[in-house]
C-alpha positions as CSV (number, residue, x, y, z in Angstrom):
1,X,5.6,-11.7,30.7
2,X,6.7,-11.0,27.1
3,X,6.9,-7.1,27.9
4,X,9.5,-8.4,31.1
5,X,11.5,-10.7,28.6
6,X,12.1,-7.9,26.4
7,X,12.6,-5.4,29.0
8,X,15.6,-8.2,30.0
9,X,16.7,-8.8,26.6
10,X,17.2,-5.0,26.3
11,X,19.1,-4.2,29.8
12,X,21.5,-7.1,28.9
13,X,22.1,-5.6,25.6
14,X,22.5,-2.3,27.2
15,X,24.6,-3.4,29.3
16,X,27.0,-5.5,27.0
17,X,27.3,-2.6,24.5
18,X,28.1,-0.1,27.1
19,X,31.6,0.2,27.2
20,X,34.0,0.1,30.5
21,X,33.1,3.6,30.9
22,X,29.6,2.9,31.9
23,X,30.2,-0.5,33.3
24,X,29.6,0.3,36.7
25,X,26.9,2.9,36.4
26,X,23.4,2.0,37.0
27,X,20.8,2.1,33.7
28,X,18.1,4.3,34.3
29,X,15.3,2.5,33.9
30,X,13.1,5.7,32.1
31,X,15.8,4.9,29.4
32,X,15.1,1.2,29.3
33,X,11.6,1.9,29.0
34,X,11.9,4.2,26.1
35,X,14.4,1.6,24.2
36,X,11.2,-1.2,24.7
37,X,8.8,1.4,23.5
38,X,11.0,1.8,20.2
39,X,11.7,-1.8,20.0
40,X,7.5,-2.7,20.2
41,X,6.9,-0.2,17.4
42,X,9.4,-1.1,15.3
43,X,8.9,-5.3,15.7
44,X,5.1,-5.6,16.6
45,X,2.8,-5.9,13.1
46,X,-0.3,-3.9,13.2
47,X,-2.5,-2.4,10.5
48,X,0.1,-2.3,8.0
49,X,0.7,-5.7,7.9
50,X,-3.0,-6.7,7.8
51,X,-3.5,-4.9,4.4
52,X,-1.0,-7.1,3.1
53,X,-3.8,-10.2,3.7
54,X,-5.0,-10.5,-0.3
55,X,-1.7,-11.7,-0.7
56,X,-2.2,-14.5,1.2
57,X,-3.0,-18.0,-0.2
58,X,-2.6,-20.1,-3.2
59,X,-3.0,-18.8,-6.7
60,X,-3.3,-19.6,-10.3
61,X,-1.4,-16.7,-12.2
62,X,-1.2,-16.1,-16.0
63,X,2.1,-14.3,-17.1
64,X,2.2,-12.2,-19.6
65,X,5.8,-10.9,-21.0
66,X,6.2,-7.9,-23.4
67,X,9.6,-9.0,-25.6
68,X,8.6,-5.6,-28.0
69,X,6.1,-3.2,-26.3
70,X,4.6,-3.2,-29.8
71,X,3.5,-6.6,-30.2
72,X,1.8,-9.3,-28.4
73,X,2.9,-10.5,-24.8
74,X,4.6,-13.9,-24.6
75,X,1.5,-15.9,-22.3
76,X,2.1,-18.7,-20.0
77,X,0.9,-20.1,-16.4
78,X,2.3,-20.5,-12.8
79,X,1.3,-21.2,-9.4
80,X,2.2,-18.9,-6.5
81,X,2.0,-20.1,-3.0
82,X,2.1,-17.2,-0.7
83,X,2.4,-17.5,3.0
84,X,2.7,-15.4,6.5
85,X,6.6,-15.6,7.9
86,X,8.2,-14.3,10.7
87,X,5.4,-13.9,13.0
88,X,2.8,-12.4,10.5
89,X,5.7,-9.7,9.7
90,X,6.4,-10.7,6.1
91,X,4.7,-12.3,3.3
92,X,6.8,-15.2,1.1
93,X,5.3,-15.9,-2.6
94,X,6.9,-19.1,-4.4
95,X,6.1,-18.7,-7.8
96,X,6.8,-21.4,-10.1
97,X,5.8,-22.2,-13.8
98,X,7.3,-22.0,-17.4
99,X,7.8,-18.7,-19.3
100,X,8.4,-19.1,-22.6
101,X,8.8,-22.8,-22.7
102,X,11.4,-22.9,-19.6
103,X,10.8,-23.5,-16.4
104,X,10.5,-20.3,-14.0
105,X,10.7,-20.0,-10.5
106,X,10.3,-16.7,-8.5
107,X,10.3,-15.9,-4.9
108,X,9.0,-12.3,-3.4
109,X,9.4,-10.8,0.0
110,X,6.4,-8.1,1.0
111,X,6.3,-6.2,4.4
112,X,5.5,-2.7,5.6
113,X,8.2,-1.0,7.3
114,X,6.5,0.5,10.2
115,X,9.3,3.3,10.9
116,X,9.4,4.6,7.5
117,X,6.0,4.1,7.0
118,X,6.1,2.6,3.8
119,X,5.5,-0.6,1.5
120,X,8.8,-2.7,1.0
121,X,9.7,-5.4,-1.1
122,X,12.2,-7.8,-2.5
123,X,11.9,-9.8,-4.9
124,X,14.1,-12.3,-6.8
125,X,13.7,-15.3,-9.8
126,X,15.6,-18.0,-12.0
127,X,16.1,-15.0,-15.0
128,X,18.2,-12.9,-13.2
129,X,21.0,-13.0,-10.5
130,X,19.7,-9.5,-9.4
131,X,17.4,-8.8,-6.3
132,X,14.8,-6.0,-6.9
133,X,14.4,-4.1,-4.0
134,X,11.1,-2.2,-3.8
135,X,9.4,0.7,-1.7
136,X,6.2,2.7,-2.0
137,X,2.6,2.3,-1.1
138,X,-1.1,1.6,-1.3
139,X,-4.5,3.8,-1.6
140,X,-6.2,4.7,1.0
141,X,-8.9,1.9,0.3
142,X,-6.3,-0.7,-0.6
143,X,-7.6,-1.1,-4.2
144,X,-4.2,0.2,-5.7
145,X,-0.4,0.0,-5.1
146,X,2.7,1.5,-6.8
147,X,6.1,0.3,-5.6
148,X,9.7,1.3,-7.3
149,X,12.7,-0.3,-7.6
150,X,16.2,0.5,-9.8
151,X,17.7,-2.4,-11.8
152,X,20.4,-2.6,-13.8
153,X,19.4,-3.0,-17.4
154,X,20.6,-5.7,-18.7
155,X,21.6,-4.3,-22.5
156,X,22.3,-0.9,-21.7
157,X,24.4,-1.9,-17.9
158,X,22.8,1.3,-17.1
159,X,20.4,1.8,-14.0
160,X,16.9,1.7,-15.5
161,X,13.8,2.2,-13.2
162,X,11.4,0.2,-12.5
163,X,7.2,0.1,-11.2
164,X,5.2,-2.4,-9.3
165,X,1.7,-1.2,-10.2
166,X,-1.0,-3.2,-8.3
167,X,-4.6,-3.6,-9.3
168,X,-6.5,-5.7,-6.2
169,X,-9.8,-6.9,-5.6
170,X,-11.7,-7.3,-2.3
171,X,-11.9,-10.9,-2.6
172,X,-8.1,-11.3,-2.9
173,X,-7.8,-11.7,-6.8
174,X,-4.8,-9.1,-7.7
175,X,-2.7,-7.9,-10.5
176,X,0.9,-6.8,-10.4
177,X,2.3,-5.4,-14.1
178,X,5.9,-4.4,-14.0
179,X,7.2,-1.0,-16.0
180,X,10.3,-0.1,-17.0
181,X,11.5,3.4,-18.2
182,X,13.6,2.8,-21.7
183,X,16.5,5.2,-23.0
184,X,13.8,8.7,-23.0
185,X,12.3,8.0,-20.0
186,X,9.4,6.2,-21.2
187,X,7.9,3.5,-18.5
188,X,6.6,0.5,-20.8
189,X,4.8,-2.4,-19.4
190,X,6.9,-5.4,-19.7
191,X,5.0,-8.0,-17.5
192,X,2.0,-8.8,-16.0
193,X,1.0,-11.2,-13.4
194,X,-2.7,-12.3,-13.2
195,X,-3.4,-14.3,-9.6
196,X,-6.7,-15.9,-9.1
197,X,-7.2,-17.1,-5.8
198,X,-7.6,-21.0,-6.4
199,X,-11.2,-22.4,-4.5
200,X,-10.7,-24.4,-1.5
């Protein structure tokens, strides 16, 4: 019954887009079956999406911010409350907590991209009005990730490049550290995000 539906949805889109030209010919229906095909392997989550399951659940995180890569990092705590949307497609973190004495909120986007075969994500928070957009991948065993993103930097207004490096247990525990490359080149960690799955 789905498969029918979407068969319909894509005639009647077919259809519509067609033009005068082809208003009176008949779709061929090898054509329609090839446009469903496309349309399943684009929009149906498989295995790619199911590695993205550590993610899933409520976590207490420890932030750590590098102000000087030579010194200490700034510590503090959040909670991040990350969920399935969009039919298991997408995975939504709400992070909220206080860095540096001021509230912080955060809120990430995760997904695989089953056409381009890759890792995506977006990710956005109250110290910026810019989205980081990320692409990449994991290991083969899922213990490791490393996603990248350009920013603009906000002293230099120059595009400076950034790393997602992800550290992840099988029990859903993860790490995400952020680089950034400075005026040589150099990638220095600037944050790090501990989550520890909170007990049930």
């Amino acid at each position: 019954m789905r498969r029918f539906k979407r068969l319909a949805a894509v005639m009647t889109c077919v259809l519509g887009l067609s033009g005068a030209a082809r208003a009176q010919e008949a779709i061929n229906p090898a054509d329609a079956a090839a446009i469903v095909k496309a349309m399943d392997k684009a929009m149906d989550p498989g295995e790619g999406q199911k590695r993205l399951n550590f993610l899933v659940g409520t976590f207490d995180v420890k932030v750590l911010i590098w102000i000087d890569p030579t010194k200490p990092p700034n510590e503090s705590q959040a909670t991040a409350i990350t969920t399935w949307v969009l039919g298991h497609r997408y995975v939504q973190t709400m992070l909220s907590g206080f860095v540096m004495g001021e509230a912080w909120q955060g809120i990430g986007y995760a997904g695989y991209d089953n056409l381009a075969k890759e890792y995506v994500a977006c990710y956005m928070d109250t110290g910026s009005t810019g989205m980081e957009w990320y692409k990449g991948g994991l290991d083969a065993d899922g213990k490791v990730g490393k996603l990248t993103a350009t920013i603009i930097d906000a002293m230099t207004l120059k595009p400076s490049k950034l790393e997602m490096r992800l550290a992840i247990d099988p029990g859903g525990d993860h790490v995400t550290s952020l680089w950034q490359s400075d005026a040589t080149g150099k990638m220095n960690k600037i944050m790090e995000l501990q989550y520890k799955r909170k007990k049930s």
